[in-house]
Phi, psi and omega in degrees: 000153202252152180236141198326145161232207183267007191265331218322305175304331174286325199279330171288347149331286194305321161319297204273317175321298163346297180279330151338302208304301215285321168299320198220358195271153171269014200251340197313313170293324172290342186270315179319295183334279199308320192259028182013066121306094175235192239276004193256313171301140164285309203248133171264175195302165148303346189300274171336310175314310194292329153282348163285315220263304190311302180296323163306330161269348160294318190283332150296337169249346158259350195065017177258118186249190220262335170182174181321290205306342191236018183310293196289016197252292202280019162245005169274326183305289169308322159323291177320307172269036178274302203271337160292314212278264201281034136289338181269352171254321195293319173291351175259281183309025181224336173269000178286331186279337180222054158272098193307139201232073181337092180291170149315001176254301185343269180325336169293278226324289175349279200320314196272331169313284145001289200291327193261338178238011182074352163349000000 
């Protein structure tokens, strides 16, 4: 087994966008197209998986796709997880600012709260 780095979130990305794509996407024939799939395989091989996931973190670190046609994917693609991640810092900074913080009535409340319920 290989141990995580920093692409690791990208290529497990790709994994599941891949089966996203492929389930709901309008891009599903063109990704079929590319990774010569057609519409009788349901699933593509780990082979595949593995050449998606792969191609996909180069083009996230050169910016490069793979050709014209899957050019405009991986860049809804990037975008997506771009807007996850700081949606995912953004809820960590919002639970740190509203991590409740015991004021002085609080702290009676507890204390008297405690005594009376064994707290």
């Amino acid at each position: 087994m290989q141990t995580a780095n920093a692409s690791s979130y990208i290529h497990e990305f790709a994994h599941t966008m891949l089966e996203n794509v492929l389930r709901w996407g309008k891009d599903s024939q063109l990704v079929r197209d590319w990774l010569g799939i057609g519409e009788i395989q349901e699933h593509p091989t780990a082979e595949l998986h593995e050449k998606f996931a792969e191609t996909f973190e180069h083009y996230m670190f050169e910016g490069k796709a793979p050709n014209k046609g899957v050019e405009g994917l991986f860049a809804r693609l990037k975008a997506q997880m771009i807007s996850a991640y700081r949606l995912f810092r953004l809820q960590r900074i919002f639970d740190r600012h509203l991590e409740i913080r015991p004021g002085p009535l609080e702290s009676k409340k507890s204390r008297n709260r405690d005594r009376h319920f064994g707290g």
